[in-house]
N, C-alpha and C positions, 0 to 999 in steps of 0.2 A: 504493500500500500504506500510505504514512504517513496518507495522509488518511482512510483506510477503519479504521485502527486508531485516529485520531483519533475520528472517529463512537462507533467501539464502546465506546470509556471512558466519551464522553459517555452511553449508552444504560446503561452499567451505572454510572453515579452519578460514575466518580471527575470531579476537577472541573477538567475541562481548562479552558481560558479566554484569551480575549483579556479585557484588559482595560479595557476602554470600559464604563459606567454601562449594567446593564442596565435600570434604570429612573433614572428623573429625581427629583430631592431637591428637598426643597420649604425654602426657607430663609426662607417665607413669616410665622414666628412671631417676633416680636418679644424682642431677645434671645436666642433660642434657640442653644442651641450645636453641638445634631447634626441633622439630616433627615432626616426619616420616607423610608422609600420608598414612593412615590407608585404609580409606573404598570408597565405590565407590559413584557415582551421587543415584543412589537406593537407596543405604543403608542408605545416608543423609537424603532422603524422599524429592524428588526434584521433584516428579509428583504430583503436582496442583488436592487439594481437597478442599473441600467446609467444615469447623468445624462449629459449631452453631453457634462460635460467631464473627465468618471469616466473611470479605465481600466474595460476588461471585467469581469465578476463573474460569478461562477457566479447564475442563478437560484434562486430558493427555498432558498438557504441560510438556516439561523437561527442567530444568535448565539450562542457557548457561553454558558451562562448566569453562568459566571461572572470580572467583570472587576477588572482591578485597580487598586486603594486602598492607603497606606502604611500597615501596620503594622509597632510597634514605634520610631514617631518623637517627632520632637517639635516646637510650634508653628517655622512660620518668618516671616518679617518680607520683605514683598514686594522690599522693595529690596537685598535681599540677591538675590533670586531674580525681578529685573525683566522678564527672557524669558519667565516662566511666565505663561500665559495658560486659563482654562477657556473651554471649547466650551461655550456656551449653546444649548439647544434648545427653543423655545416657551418660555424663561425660569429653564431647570431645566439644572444641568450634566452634561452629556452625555462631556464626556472633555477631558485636558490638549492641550496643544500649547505651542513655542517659537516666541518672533518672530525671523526671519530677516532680513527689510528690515521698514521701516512699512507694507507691503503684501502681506507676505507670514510667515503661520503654518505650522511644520513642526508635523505631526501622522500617525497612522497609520491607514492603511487599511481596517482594520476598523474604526475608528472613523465611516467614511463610507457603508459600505455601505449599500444603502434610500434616502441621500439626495441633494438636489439642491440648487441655490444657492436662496434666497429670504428673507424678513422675518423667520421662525420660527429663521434659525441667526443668531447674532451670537459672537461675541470678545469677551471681558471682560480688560481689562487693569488694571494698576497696583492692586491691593488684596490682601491679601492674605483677607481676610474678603466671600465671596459671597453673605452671604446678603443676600432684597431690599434691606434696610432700610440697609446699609452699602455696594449700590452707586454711591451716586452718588459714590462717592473718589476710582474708576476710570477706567475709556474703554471705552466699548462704543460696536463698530463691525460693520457687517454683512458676511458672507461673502458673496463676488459670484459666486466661481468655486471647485468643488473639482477635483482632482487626481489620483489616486488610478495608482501604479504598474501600469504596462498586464503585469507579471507577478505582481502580487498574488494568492496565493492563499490563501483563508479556511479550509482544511483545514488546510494546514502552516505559514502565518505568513509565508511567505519571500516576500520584498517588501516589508515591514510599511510601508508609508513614501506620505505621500501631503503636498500641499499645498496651503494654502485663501489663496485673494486675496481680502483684505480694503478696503472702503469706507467710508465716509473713510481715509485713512492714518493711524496713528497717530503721537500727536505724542509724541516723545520723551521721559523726565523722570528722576530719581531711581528710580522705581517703574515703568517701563516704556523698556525699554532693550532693544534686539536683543545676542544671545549668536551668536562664530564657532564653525562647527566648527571639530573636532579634524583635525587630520593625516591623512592617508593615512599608513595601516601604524602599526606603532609603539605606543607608549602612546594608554592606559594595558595593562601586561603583569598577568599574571595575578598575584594577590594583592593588587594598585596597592587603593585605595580610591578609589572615587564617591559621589557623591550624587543622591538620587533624590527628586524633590518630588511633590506633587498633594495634592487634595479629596476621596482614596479612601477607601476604607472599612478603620476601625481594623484590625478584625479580620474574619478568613473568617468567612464566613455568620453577618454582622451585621444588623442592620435599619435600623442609623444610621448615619450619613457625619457627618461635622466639616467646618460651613464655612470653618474655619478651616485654613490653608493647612500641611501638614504637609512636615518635611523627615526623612532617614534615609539615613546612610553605610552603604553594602555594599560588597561588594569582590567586582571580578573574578573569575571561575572559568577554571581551564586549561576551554578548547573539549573536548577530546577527552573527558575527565573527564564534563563536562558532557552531553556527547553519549551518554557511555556510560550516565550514569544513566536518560536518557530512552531509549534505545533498550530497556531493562530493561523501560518502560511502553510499547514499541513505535511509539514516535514519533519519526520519523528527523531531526532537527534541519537545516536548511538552513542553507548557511554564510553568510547573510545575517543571521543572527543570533548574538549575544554573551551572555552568562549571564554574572549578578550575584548575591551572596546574601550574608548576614549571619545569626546565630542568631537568630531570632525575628524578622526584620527584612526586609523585601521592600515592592515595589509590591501595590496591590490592586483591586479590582473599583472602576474609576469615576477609575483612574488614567492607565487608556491614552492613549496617546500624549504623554505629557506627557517632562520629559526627563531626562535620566541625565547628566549633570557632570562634569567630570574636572577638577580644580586645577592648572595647571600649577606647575613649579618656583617662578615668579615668584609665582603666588598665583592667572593669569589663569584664568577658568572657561573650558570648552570643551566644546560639546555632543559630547558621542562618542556616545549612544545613545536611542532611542526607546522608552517601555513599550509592551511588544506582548503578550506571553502567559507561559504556564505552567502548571502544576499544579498547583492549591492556591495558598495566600497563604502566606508564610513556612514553608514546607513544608523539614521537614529533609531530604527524597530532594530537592530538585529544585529549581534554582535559578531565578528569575527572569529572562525572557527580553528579549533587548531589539533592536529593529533595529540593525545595527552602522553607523554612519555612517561608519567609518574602509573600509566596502566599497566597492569602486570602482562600483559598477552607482548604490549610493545616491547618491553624489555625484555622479555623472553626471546622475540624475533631477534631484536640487538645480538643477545650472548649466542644464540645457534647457528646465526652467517656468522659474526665476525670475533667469536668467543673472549669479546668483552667481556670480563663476568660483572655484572649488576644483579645488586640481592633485590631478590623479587618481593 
């Protein structure tokens, strides 16, 4: 039912969304400070295939058309935010992801759907500015293998969570640093403050993205709260997911899978969540959704690909 009332929103316009780059941005112009969009939902490879090392996928899905980008933030400095890393595709960024080891990127699910390991995906790390001309700062390295949760589904979101192993490893530095997860159970509690980075698109149904790496504090929603809004739009939230919002302020289209931060007491960052979907960008009904890494199933997927151990 949830995923058949997901359909029908998308049919009558409202704008449900995972948020991976429906199309690829071109950072091709020298200087330039935002990216045309280039290519279409196709051309991205947004129709749901099964790779060898993918969990299962519905066939013939197509991608809600719209993904998520930060609006409402403001520029960040990569060494503040050295786990963030863009999903390059044929060259063009396709969706965020965190580094876990030197060989291994957390990213989400629907950000892989369509595709398979090969030449055309690479990792871009340690910059904080993507476009061509400024990445040689970085470390681009090729994805060998993706991941994808064998209970992902692209209707409701629940699973959002997948992992890509990377070639060459990369090498450590100021600007490219692996980030722990957060805790089982616990913080961050509802109202706590996060932060949420990515190369998404300023605002809803924009035509431009910013190479430049943005950053935006929101804060936790009670679940239930959260649940209730979206069941009002008849979509039944899955408890593998967490809701984050601020006034005017959210992930957006081209932001998915990238990651959600929690400050410890001490000051330590901690990945608590993945951008996965929502309603609208910065939408006052509904808050921004995110895989919750503090769920046990998620952390379990973690330690079985990349035998992180995380106490469940």
């Amino acid at each position: 039912m949830a995923g058949e009332a997901v359909a029908a929103m998308q049919r009558l316009g409202v704008k449900v969304h995972g948020r991976r780059a429906p199309s690829a941005f071109s950072g091709a112009l020298p200087g330039a400070l935002i990216y045309a969009l280039l290519w279409s939902n196709a051309r991205a490879g947004n129709h749901a295939t099964a790779s060898s090392t993918a969990g299962q996928q519905p066939q013939g899905f197509v991608m809600p058309h719209k993904v998520q980008q930060i609006v409402g933030g403001t520029a960040a400095d990569i060494r503040d935010f050295g786990h963030q890393v863009s999903w390059l595709y044929e060259g063009f960024h396709r969706c965020g992801g965190s580094i876990l080891t030197a060989d291994y990127i957390l990213t989400a699910a629907h950000c892989v759907s369509g595709s398979s390991p090969g030449p055309q995906h690479e990792i871009l790390a340690g910059t904080s500015i993507i476009s061509t001309e400024r990445r040689n700062r970085g470390q681009t390295t090729q994805i060998v293998e993706m991941h994808v949760h064998p209970k992902f589904d692209v209707h409701t979101y629940t699973h959002d969570i997948a992992l890509l192993r990377v070639w060459p490893q990369l090498s450590f530095n100021s600007a490219v640093h692996p980030i722990q997860l957060i805790d089982a159970g616990g913080a961050p509690y509802p109202t706590e403050s996060v932060v949420v980075t990515g190369w998404g698109l300023l605002k809803e149904n924009s035509q431009y993205q910013t190479p430049i790496l943005q950053k935006v504090r929101v804060f936790v929603n009670d679940i239930a709260h959260c649940r209730n809004k979206y069941m009002e739009a008849s979509w039944v939230l899955p408890d593998t997911l967490m809701c984050a919002a601020a006034d005017k302020k959210d992930a957006c289209q081209g932001d998915s899978g990238g990651p959600l931060v929690y400050y410890t007491e001490e000051g330590s960052q901690r990945l608590v969540g993945i951008v996965s979907s929502g309603i609208g960008c910065a939408s006052k009904d509904f808050a921004g959704l995110y895989t919750d890494l503090r769920h046990p199933e998620m952390r379990a997927y973690v330690n079985e690909i990349t035998g992180y151990r995380l106490a469940s």
